[in-house]
N, C-alpha and C positions, 0 to 999 in steps of 0.2 A: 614225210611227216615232219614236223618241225617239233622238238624238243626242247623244252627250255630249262628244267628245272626234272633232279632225279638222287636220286639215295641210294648209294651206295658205300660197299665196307671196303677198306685197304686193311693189308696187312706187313710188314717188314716181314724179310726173312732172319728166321736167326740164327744165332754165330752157329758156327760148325765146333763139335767136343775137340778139345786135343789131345795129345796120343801118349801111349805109356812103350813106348820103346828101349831098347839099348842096343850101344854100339855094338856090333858083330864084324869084326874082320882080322884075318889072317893077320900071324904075328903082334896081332894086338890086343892083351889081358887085358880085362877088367875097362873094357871100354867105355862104362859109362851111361848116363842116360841121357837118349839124346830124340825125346820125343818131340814132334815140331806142333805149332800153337794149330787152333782151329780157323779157317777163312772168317770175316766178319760176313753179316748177312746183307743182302741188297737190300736197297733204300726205297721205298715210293714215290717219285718224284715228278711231279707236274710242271708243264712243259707246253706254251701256248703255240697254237699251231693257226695261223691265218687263213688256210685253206678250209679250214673248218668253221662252219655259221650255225650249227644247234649241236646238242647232246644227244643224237639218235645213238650214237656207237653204245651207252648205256642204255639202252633201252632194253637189249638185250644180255648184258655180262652186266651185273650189278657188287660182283665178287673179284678182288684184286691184291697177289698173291705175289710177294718179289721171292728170290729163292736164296734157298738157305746156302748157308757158308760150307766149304768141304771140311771135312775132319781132317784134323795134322796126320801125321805121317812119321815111319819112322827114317833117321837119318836128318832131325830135323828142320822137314819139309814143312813148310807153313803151308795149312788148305788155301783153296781158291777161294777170293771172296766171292760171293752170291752179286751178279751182276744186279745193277736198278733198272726195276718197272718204270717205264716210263709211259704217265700217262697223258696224253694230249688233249689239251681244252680250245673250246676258240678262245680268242681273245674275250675280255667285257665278262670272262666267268667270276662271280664270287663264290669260296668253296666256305662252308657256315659249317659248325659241330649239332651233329644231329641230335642231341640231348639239347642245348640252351640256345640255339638259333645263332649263336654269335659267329662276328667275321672271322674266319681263319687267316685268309689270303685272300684278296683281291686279284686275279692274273690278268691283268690289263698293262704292265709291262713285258719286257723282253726276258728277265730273267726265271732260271725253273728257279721254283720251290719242292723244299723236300717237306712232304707233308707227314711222313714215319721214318724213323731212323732206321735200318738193319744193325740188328742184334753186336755186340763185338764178339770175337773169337776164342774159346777156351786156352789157357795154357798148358804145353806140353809137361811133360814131367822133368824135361831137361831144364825147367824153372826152379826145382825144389832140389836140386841137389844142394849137398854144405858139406864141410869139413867131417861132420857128424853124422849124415845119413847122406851116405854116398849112394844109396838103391832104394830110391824111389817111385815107388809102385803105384802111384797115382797121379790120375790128372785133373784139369777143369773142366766142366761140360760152357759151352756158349750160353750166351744169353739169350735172351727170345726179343724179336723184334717189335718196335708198337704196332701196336693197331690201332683202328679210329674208323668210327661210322659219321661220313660227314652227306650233307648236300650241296649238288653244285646247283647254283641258278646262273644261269645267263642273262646277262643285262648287257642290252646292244651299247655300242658304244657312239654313239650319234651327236652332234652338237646341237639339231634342231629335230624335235620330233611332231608332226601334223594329228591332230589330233582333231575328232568332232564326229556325229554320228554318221551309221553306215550313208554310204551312198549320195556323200556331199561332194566327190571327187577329189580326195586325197592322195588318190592311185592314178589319176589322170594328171592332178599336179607334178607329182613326182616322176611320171614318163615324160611328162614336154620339158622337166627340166633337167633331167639326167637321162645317163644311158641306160637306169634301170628300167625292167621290162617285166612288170605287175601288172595279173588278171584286173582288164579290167571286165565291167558289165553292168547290164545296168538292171541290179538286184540288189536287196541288202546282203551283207557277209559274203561281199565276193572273195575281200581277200579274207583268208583262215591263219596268216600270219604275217608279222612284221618284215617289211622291202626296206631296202638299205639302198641309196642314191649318193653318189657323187656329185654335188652344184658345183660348175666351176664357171665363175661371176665376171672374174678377169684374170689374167697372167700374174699366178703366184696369190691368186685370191679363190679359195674354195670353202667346201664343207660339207659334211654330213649330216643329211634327212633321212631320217625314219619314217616311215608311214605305219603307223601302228593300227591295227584292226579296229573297226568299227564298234566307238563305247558309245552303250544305251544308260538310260535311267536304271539304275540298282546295279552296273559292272562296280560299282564299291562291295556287292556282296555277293558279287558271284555270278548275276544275272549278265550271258550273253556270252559273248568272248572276251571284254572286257577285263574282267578281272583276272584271266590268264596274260593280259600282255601289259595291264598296265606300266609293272614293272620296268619294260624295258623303255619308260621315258623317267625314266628317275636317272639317269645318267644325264639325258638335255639340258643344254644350256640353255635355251631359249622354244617355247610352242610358238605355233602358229593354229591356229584356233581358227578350222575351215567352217563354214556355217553356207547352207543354199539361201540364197534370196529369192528362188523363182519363181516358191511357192507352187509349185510341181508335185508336191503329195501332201497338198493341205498342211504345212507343218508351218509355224509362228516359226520366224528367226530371232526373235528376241529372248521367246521359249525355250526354244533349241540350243541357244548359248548358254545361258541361266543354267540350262539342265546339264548341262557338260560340267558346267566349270563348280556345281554342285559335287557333281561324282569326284572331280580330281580333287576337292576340297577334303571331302570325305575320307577318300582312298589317302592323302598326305598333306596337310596345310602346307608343310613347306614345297610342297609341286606347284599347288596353287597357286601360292603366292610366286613362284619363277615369273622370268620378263617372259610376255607374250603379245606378239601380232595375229590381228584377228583381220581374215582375207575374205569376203565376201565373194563370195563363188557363181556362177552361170548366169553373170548379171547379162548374158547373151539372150536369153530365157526370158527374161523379167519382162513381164507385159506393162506398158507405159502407163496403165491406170493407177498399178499398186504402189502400195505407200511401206513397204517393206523394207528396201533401200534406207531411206530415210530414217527411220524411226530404228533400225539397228544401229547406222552411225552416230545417232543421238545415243542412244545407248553408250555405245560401247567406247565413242571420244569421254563420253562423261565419268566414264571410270577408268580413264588414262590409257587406254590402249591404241596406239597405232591400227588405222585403219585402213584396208584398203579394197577397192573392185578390184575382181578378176575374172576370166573365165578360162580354167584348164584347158576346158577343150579347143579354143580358138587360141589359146597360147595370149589373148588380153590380157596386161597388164603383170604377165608374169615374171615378167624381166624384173620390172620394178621391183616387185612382191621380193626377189631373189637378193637385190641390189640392198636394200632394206636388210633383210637378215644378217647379212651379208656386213655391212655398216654396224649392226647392231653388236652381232659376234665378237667386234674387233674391242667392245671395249667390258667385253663378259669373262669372268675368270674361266678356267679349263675343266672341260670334262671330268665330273666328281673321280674321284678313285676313294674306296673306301677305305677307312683305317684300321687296321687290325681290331677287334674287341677278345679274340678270345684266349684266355690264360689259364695255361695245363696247370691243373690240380696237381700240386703237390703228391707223392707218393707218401701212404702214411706207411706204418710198422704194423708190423702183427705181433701176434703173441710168440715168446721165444721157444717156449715149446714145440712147436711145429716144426722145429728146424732140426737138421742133421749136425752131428756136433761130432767129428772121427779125431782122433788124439795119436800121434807121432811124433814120441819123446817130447820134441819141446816148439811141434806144430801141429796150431788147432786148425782143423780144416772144418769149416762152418758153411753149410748151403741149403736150401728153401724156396718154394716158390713165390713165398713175397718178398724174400731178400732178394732175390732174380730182379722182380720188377723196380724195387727201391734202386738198385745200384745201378739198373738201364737209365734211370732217368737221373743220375746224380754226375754233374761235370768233376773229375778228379781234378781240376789243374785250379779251379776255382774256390777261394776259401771260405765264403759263406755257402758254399752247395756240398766240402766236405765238415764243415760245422754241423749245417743241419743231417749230414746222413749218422752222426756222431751220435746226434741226439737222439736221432728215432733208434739207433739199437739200443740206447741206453734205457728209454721209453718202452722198449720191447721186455727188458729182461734178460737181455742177453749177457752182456756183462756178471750180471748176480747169477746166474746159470754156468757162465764158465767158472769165475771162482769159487764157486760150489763143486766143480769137478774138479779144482786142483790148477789153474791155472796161476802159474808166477810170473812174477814181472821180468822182460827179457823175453819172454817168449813169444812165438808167431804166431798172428792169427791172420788166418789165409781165406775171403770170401773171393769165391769167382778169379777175377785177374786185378784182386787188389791183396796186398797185401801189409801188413804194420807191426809195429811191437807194441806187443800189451805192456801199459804203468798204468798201478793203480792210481 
């Protein structure tokens, strides 16, 4: 079964807690706390794999879990980190956020993408000792990993994609000129999905065709197979627009064209409008009375398209047809890759209330589950990303909550695995 498009949820692992321990050994007092931090959590990360040509492996696991970070240890043992999910796509996947439709990644390059971070790891309590509270009995719990419900679609990655309705020999093209090896027959909707061929034209001269399933009148809305595969010619650099001349099932080829380049119009003006050769097909067929020949090259030269006879099946004129593309390609910019569109929503603040507020001497330990999320997605090293995490706690209340309970200036306030000195 061929798979092209599915919805699924990832999730990061997150940090492992870290550990409330003290030194214990022989001839040695008052050893100390020497709790070790929590593992960070494993990452999700996507990872283009060529041996793969649709998304069936989601057809069935739609749920995607990387593992959590170990807990510290005493003796100062830092936990394992949570190894990365890795999940493999074909190539030509774009992965979109399943709330606003927008790009996330494109994976049509060689590099993975991490599409969720894994959580960071708690700190031990061998972090809080001081000249002043040498036994400290607490630690940090990790943070939790993102998550994200996104869809992959696949979009073949092709330079010329044959387009036109069932049963003009788009599958017979693509077998006499590649080694690919697509049902044929002579029915509509023989083929049920997109064939991928190799043209190679001359030494160090090639390209990739698609044969995409056969699109009827209304595959802009659904009608047929159509509208499941248009898709994957939005990536082509150039159609070839097959059309029968033989008049072999009653069908007008001027009609037939007309009604094609309607659909793709419909389905995307800018497909539409893409450079296209239109190949006149089974002129082997064509009985010498009709006037069908004729009056589609009037057509279709009058609207600036490169024309040409061929016949798939006898391999007529196909070289040509190849040579043509071929010529054409070389002076067409490359294979779309899409550009990112989508931008993670800031983390807001909650209300300060909600949060845990524990007071030791002259450290406030403050934690929450919306602080968890704010400080996962906030870069420490970066000064407009600790600005803004400034302002959402100020925005929260927190600040007017701690000085309400007594805090002064000089003292520590400890969220997660940051830490600072409160001035008013």
């Amino acid at each position: 079964m061929f798979v092209d498009k599915v919805r699924i949820y990832v999730r990061a692992g997150s940090g492992g807690n870290g550990a409330v321990a003290f030194h214990r050994e022989k001839y040695v007092a008052a050893g100390g706390p020497d709790g070790g931090d929590g593992g960070n959590g494993g990452s999700i990360v996507l990872r283009v794999d060529d041996n793969l040509s649709t998304l069936m492996d989601f057809r069935y696991k739609r749920k995607y879990t990387a593992p959590n970070g170990e807990d510290g240890r005493g003796k100062r043992c830092r936990g394992k980190n949570g190894e990365d999910l890795v999940i493999r796509v074909p190539r030509g996947t774009v992965v979109r956020d399943a709330e606003t439709n927008a790009v996330i990644q494109d994976m049509s390059g060689d590099g993975d993408y991490v599409l969720c971070r894994g959580g960071r790891g708690g700190w031990g309590n061998q972090h809080f000792a001081t000249p002043t509270r040498q036994v400290p009995r607490f630690a940090k719990a990790g943070l939790p990993g993102e998550e994200h419900e996104v869809v992959l679609e696949l979009k073949l990655l092709a330079d010329v994609g044959l387009v036109g309705f069932p049963n003009v020999g788009k599958s017979t093209l693509l077998s006499v000129t590649s080694n690919a090896h697509p049902k044929i027959a002579n029915y509509h909707f023989t083929t049920l999905y997109p064939n991928l061929g190799v043209i190679y034209v001359d030494e160090g001269v090639s390209f990739v065709m698609a044969d995409i399933p056969g699109i009827i009148e209304g595959a802009a809305d659904g009608v047929g197979l159509g509208h499941d595969f248009l898709r994957h010619i939005d990536r082509c650099r150039l159609l070839v627009h097959i059309v029968d001349v033989s008049g072999s099932e009653d069908r007008d080829p001027v009609a037939d064209f007309e009604a094609i380049h309607e659909e793709l119009r419909r389905y995307s003006p800018e497909l539409a409008a893409r450079p296209m050769l239109v190949a006149a097909n089974k002129a082997d067929l064509l009985p010498p009375e009709s006037g069908n020949l004729a009056r589609l090259r009037d057509y279709v030269t009058q609207r600036g398209y490169p024309f040409f006879v061929i016949s798939a099946a006898t391999t007529q004129g196909t070289r040509e047809l190849m040579r043509a593309v071929a010529d054409r390609l070389a002076h067409l910019p490359p294979v779309t890759v899409y550009e990112r569109e989508y931008v993670k929503p800031l983390p807001e603040a909650g209300d300060a209330q909600e949060l845990q507020i524990e007071h030791d001497e002259d450290l406030w330990i403050v934690s929450g589950s919306w602080l968890q999320r704010l400080l996962a997605d906030i870069n420490l090293e970066d000064y407009e990303s600790r600005m803004y995490f400034d302002r959402q706690l100020r925005k929260s209340g927190l600040f007017d909550r701690l000085e309400a309970m007594g805090i002064e200036d000089g003292d520590t306030v400890s969220i997660y695995d940051l830490e600072f000195e409160y001035t008013r």
